[in-house]
TIFIBA-600784 format. One record per residue (C-alpha): residue number from 1; x, z, y; residue in three letters. Coordinates in steps of 0.2 Angstrom, whole numbers, m for minus. Example, Ala and Ser with C-alpha at 12.3 -4.5 7.8 and 13.67 -1.06 7.14 Angstrom:
residues 2
r i->1, xx->62, zz->39, yy->m22, aa->ala
r i->2, xx->68, zz->36, yy->m5, aa->ser
This chain:
residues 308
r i->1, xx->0, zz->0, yy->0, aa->unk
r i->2, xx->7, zz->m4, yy->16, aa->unk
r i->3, xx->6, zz->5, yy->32, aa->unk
r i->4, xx->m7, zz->3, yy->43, aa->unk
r i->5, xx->m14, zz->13, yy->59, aa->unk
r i->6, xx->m24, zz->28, yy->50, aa->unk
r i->7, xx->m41, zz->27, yy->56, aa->unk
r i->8, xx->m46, zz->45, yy->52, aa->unk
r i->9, xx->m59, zz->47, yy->68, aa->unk
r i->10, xx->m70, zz->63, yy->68, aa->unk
r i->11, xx->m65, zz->73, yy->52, aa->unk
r i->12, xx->m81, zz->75, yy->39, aa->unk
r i->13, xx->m85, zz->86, yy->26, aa->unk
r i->14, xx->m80, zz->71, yy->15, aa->unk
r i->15, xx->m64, zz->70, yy->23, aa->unk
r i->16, xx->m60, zz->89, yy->20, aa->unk
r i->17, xx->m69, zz->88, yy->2, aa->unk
r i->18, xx->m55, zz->71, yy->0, aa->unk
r i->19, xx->m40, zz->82, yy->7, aa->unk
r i->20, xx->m45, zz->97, yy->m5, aa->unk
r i->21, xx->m42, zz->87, yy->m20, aa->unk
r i->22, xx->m27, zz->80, yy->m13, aa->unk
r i->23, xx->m19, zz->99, yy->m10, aa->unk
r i->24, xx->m24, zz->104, yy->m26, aa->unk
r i->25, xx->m17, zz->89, yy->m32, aa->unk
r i->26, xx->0, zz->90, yy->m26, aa->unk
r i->27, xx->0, zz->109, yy->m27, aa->unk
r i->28, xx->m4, zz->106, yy->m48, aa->unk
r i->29, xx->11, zz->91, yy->m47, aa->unk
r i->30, xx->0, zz->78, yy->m55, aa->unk
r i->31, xx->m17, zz->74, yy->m59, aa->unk
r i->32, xx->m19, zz->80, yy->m77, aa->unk
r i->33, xx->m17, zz->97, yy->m73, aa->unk
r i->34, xx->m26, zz->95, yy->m55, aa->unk
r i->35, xx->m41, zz->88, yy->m67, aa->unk
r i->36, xx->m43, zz->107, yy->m75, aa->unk
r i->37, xx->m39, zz->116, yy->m58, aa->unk
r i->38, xx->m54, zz->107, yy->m51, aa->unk
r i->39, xx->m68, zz->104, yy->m65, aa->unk
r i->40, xx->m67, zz->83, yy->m62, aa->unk
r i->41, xx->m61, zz->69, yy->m71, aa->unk
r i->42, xx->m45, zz->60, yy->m69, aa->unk
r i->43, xx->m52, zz->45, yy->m67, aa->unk
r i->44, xx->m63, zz->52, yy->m51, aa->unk
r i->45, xx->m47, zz->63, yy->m45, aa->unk
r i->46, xx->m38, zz->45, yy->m44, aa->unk
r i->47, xx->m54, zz->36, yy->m35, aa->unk
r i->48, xx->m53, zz->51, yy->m22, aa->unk
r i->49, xx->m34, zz->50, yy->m18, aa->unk
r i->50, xx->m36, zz->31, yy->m16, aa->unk
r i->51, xx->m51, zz->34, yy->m4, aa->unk
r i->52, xx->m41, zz->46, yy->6, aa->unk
r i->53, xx->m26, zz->35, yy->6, aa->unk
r i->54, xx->m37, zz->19, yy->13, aa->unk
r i->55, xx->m44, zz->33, yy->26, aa->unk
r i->56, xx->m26, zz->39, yy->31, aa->unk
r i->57, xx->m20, zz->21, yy->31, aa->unk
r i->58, xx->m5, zz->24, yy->19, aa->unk
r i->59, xx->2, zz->30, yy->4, aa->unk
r i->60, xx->2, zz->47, yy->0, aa->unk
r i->61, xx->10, zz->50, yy->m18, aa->unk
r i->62, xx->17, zz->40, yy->m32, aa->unk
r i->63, xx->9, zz->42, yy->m48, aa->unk
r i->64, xx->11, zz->32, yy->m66, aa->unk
r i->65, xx->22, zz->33, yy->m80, aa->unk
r i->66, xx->36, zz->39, yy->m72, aa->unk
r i->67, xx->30, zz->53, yy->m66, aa->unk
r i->68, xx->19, zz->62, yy->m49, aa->unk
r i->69, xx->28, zz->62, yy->m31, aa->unk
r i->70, xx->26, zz->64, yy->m14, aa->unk
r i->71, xx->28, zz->52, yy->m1, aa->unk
r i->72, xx->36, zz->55, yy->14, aa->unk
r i->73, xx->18, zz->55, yy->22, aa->unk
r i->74, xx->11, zz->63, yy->8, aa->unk
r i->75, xx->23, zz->78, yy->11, aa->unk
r i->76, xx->16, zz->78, yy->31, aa->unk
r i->77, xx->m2, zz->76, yy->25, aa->unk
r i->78, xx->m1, zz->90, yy->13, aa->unk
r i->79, xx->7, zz->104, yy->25, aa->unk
r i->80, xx->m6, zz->97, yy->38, aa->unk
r i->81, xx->m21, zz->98, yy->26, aa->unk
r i->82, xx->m14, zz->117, yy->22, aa->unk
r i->83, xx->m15, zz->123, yy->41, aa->unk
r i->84, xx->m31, zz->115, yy->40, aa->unk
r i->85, xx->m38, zz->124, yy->29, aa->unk
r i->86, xx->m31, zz->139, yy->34, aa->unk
r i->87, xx->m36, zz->137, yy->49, aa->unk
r i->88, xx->m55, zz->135, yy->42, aa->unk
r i->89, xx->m55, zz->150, yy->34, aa->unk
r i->90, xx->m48, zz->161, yy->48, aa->unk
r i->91, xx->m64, zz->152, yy->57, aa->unk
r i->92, xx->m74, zz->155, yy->42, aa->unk
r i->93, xx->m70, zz->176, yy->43, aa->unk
r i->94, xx->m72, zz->178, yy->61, aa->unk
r i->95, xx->m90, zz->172, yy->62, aa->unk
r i->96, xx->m94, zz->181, yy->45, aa->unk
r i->97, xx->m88, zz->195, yy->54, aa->unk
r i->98, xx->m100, zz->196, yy->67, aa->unk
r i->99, xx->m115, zz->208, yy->65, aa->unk
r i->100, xx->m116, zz->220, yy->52, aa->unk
r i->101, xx->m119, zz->213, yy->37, aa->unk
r i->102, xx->m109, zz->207, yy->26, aa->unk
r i->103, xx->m110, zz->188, yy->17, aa->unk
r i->104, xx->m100, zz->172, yy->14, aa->unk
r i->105, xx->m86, zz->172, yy->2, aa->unk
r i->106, xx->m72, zz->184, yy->m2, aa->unk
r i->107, xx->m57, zz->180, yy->m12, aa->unk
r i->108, xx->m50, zz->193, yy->m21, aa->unk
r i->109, xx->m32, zz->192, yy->m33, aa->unk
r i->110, xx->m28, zz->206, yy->m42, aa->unk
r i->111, xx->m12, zz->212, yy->m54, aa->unk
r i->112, xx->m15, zz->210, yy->m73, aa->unk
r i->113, xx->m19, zz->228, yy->m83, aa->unk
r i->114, xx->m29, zz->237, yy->m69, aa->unk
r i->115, xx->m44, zz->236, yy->m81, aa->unk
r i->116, xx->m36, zz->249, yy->m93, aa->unk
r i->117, xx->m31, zz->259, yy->m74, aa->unk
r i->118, xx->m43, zz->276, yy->m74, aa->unk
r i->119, xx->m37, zz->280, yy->m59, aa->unk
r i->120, xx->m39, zz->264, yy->m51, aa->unk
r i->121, xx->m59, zz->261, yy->m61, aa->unk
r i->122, xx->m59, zz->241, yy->m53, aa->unk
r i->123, xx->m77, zz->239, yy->m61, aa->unk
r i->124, xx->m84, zz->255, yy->m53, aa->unk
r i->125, xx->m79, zz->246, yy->m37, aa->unk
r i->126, xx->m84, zz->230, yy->m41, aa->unk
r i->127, xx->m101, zz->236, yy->m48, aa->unk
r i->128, xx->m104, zz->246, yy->m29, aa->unk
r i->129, xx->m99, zz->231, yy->m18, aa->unk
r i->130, xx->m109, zz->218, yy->m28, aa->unk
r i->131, xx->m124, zz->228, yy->m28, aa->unk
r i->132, xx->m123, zz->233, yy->m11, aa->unk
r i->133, xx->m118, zz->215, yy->m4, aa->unk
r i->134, xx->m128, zz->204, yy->m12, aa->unk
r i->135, xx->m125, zz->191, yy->0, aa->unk
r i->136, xx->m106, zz->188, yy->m5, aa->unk
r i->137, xx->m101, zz->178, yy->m15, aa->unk
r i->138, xx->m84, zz->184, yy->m24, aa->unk
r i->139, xx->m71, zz->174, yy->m31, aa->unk
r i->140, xx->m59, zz->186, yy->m42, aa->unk
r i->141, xx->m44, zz->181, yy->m50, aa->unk
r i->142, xx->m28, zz->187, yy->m58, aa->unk
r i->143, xx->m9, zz->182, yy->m54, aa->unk
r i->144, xx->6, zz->194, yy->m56, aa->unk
r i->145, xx->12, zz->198, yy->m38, aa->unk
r i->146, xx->22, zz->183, yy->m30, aa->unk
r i->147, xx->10, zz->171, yy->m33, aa->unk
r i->148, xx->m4, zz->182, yy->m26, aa->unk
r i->149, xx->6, zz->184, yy->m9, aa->unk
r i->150, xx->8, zz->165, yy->m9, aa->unk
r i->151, xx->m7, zz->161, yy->m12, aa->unk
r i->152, xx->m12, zz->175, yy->4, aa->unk
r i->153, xx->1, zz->169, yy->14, aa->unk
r i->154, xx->m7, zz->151, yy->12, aa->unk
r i->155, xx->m24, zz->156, yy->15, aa->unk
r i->156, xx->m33, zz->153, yy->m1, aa->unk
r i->157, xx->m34, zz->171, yy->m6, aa->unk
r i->158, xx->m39, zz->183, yy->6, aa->unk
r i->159, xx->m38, zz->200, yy->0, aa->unk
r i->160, xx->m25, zz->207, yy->m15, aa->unk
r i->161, xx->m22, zz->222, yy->m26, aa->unk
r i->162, xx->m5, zz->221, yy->m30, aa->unk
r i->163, xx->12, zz->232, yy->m33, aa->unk
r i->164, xx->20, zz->233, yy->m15, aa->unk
r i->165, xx->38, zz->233, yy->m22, aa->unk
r i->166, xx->44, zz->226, yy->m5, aa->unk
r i->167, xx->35, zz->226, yy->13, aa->unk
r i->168, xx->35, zz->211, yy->22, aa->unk
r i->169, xx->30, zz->205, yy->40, aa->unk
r i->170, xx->19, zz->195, yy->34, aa->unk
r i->171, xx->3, zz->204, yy->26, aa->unk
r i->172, xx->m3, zz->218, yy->32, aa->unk
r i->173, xx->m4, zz->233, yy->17, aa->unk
r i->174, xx->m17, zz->247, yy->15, aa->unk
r i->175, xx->m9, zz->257, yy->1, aa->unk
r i->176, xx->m19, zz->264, yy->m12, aa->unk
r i->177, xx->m12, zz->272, yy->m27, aa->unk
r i->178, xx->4, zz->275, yy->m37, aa->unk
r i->179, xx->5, zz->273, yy->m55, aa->unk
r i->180, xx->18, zz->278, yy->m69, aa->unk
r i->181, xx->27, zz->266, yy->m80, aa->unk
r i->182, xx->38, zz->273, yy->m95, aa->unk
r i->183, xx->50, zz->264, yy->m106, aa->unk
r i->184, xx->42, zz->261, yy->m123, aa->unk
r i->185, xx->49, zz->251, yy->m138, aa->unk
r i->186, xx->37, zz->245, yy->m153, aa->unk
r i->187, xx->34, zz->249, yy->m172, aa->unk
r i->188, xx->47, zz->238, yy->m178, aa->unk
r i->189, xx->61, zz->242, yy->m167, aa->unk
r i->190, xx->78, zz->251, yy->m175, aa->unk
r i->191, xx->73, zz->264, yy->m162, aa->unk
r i->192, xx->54, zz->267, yy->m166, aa->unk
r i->193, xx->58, zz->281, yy->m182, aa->unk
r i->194, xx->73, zz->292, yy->m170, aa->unk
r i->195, xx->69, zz->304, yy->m161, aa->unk
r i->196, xx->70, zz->307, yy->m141, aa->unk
r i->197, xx->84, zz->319, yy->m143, aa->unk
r i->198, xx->95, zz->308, yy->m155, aa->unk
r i->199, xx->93, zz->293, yy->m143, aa->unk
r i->200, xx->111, zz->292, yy->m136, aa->unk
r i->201, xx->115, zz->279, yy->m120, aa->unk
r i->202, xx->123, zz->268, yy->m133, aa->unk
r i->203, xx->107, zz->266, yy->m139, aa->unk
r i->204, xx->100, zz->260, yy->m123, aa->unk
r i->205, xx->116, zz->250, yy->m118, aa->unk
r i->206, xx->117, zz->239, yy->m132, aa->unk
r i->207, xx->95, zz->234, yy->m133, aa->unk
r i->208, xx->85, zz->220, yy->m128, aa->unk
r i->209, xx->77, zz->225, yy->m113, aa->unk
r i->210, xx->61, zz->215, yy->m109, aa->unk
r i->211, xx->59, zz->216, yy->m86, aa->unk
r i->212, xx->43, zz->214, yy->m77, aa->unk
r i->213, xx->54, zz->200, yy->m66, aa->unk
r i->214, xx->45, zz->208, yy->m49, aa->unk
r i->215, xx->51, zz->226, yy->m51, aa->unk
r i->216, xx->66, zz->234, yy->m53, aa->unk
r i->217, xx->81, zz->231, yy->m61, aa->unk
r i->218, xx->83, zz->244, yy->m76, aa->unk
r i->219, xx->101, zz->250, yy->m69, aa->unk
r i->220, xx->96, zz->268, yy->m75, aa->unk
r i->221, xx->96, zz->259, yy->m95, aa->unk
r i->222, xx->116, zz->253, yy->m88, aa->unk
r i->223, xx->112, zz->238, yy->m100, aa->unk
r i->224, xx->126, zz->230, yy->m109, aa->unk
r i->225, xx->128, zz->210, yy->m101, aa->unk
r i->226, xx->130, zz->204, yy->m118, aa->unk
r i->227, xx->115, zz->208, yy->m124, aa->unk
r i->228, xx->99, zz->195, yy->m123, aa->unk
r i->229, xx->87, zz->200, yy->m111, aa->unk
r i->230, xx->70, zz->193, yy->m108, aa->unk
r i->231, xx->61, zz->192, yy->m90, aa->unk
r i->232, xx->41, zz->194, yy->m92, aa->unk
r i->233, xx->29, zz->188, yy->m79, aa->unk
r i->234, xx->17, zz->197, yy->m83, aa->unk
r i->235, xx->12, zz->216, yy->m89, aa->unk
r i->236, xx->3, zz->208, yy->m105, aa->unk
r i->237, xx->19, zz->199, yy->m108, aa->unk
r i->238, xx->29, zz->211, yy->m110, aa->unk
r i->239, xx->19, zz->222, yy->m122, aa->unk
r i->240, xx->20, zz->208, yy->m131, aa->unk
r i->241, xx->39, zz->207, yy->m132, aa->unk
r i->242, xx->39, zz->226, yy->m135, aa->unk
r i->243, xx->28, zz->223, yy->m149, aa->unk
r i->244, xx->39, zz->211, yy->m156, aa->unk
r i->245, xx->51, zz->225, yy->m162, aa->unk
r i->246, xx->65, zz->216, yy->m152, aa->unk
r i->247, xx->62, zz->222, yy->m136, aa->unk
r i->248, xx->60, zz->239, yy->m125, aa->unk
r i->249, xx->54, zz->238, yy->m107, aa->unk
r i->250, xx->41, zz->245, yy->m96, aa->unk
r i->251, xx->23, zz->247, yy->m97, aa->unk
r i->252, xx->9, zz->258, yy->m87, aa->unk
r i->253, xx->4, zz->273, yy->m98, aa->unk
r i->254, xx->m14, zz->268, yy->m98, aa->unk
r i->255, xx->m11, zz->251, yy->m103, aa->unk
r i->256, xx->1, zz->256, yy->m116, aa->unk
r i->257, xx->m9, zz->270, yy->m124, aa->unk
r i->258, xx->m19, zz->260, yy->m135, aa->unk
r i->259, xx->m3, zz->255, yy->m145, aa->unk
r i->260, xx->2, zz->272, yy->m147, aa->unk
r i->261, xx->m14, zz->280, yy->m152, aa->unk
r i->262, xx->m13, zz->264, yy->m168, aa->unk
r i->263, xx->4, zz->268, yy->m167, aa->unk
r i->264, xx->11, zz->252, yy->m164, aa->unk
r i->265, xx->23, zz->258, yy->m150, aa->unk
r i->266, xx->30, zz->273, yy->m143, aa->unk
r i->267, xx->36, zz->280, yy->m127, aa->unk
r i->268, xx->57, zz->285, yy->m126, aa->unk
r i->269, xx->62, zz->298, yy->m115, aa->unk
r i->270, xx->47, zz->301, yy->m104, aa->unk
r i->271, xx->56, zz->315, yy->m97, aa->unk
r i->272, xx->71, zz->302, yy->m92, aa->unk
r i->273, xx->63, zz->284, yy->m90, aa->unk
r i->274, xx->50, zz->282, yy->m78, aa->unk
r i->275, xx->47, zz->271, yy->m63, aa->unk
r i->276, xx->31, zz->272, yy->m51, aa->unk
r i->277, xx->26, zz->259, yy->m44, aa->unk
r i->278, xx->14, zz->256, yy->m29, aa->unk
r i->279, xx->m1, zz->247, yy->m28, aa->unk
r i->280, xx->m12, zz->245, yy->m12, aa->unk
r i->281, xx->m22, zz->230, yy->m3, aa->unk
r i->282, xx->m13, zz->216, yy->3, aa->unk
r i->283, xx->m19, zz->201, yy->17, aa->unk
r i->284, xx->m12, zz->191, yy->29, aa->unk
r i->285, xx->m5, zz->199, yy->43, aa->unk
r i->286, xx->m14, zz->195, yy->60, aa->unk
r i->287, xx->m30, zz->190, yy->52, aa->unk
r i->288, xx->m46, zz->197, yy->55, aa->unk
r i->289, xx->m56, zz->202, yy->41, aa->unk
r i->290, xx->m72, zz->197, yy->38, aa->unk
r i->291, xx->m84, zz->211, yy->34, aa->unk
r i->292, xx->m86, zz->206, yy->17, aa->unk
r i->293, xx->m66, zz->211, yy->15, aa->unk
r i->294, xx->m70, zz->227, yy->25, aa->unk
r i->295, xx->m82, zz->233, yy->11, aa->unk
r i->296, xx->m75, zz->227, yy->m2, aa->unk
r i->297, xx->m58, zz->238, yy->2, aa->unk
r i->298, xx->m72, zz->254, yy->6, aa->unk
r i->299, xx->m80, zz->252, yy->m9, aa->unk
r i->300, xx->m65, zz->251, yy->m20, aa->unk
r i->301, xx->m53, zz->265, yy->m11, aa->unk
r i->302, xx->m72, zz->276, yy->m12, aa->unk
r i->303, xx->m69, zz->275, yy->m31, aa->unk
r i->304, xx->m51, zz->279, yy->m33, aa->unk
r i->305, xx->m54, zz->293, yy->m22, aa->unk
r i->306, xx->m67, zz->302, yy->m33, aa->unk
r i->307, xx->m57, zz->299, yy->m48, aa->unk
r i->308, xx->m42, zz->307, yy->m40, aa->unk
């Protein structure tokens, strides 16, 4: 397709229904996996794209055997298309926000494993804000931490429950609990069968250590570099490393304790290996929250504190 002058006009809601595909698109890298993200055909993703490239006037991505690509232009149109949309949304909150009640949409992102929190009780929450708000609609997802500070920071979430391992300018946190990992190995393990006081730092040193990638480094196990270690990306990945029998790593006591009652793992140390880690909301910072976000975050902090 050659270059023509793009004769874009007033933007529609076909426009920016053509432009969503086309983020999700080049956020996915290609159309197969953009064909599950958005729920339509490839063959429909690939009439859109060309639509939106004869209404921009040039070509925005390569696509065909070889592989997906941006173009030059497709690269501008994408980051252009993202303030866009951002930009939407922070129009989108501050009307929602005016008056009293609350409606519209609210995307929330949480951490895997709060559904075995007590402390945290998510459903409690979620079952108080739904009832009381039926006018919301809520979109809730899960992601392990990074991505739902990305996906914040690009505007397509707008509220996160996530571990605040490290604060930065851009979101604005509310904290709201801390909870207790400890190091725990499974039934398999050479270590499983010894007990906690003939567990020597050799033992430590020289085991395949399985690290939640977006906490700390385990510098208290002084792990030996030789030995194979694995980074998880999710709290439900590495209990499944530990049950492995090859692994020992870090899990929350809640979320482990199912294991140990069958058990299938086993905590080393307590009284030694323990990291806390805080969880609290997370949003962009500067934004105004709609006041869909703001009862959502009452509802939920309501619960932990009753269960505290």
């Amino acid at each position: 397709m050659g270059h023509r002058r793009a004769k874009l006009g007033r933007i529609s809601d076909l426009d920016l229904r053509l432009l969503r595909v086309f983020q999700a698109v080049a956020e996915c890298r290609g159309l197969t996996a953009a064909e599950l993200r958005l729920g339509i055909s490839r063959s429909t993703i690939s009439t859109y794209l060309a639509d939106l490239e004869m209404r921009m006037g040039t070509r925005l991505c390569e696509r065909g055997r070889q592989g997906f690509e941006l173009t030059g232009d497709g690269v501008r149109v994408y980051q252009a298309a993202t303030e866009l949309m951002s930009s939407l949304n922070n129009f989108q909150d501050e009307i929602e926000s005016l008056g009293d009640s609350a409606r519209g949409r609210i995307r929330v992102a949480v951490v895997d494993s709060f559904v075995w929190a007590d402390e945290l009780r998510l459903s409690d929450g979620l079952k108080n804000f739904t009832t009381a708000n039926p006018e919301v609609h809520l979109d809730l997802y899960v992601f392990h931490p990074d991505e739902i500070e990305r996906r914040i920071d690009e505007g397509k979430i707008d509220i996160g429950i996530t571990s605040v391992h490290d604060y930065s300018r851009r979101f604005d946190y509310i904290p709201l609990l801390t909870l207790s990992s400890f190091l725990y190995c499974g039934a398999g393990h050479k270590l499983f069968g010894v007990k906690d006081e003939d567990i020597s730092d050799s033992d430590l040193n020289n085991t395949s250590y399985s690290s939640r990638w977006y906490g700390p480094t385990p510098a208290l196990l002084g792990q030996n570099p030789d030995i194979a270690q694995v980074e998880s990306f999710h709290i439900e990945a590495t209990a499944h490393l530990i049950l492995s029998g090859n692994y020992v790593g870090f899990l929350p006591e809640n979320y482990a304790k199912h294991w140990v009652s069958k058990s299938e793992m086993r905590p080393i140390r307590k009284d030694l290996y323990r990291l806390d880690y805080r969880y609290g909301f997370s949003s962009k910072q500067g934004r105004q929250m709609s006041a869909a976000g703001k009862a959502f975050i009452e509802c939920v902090v309501r619960v932990v504190r009753r269960a505290a």
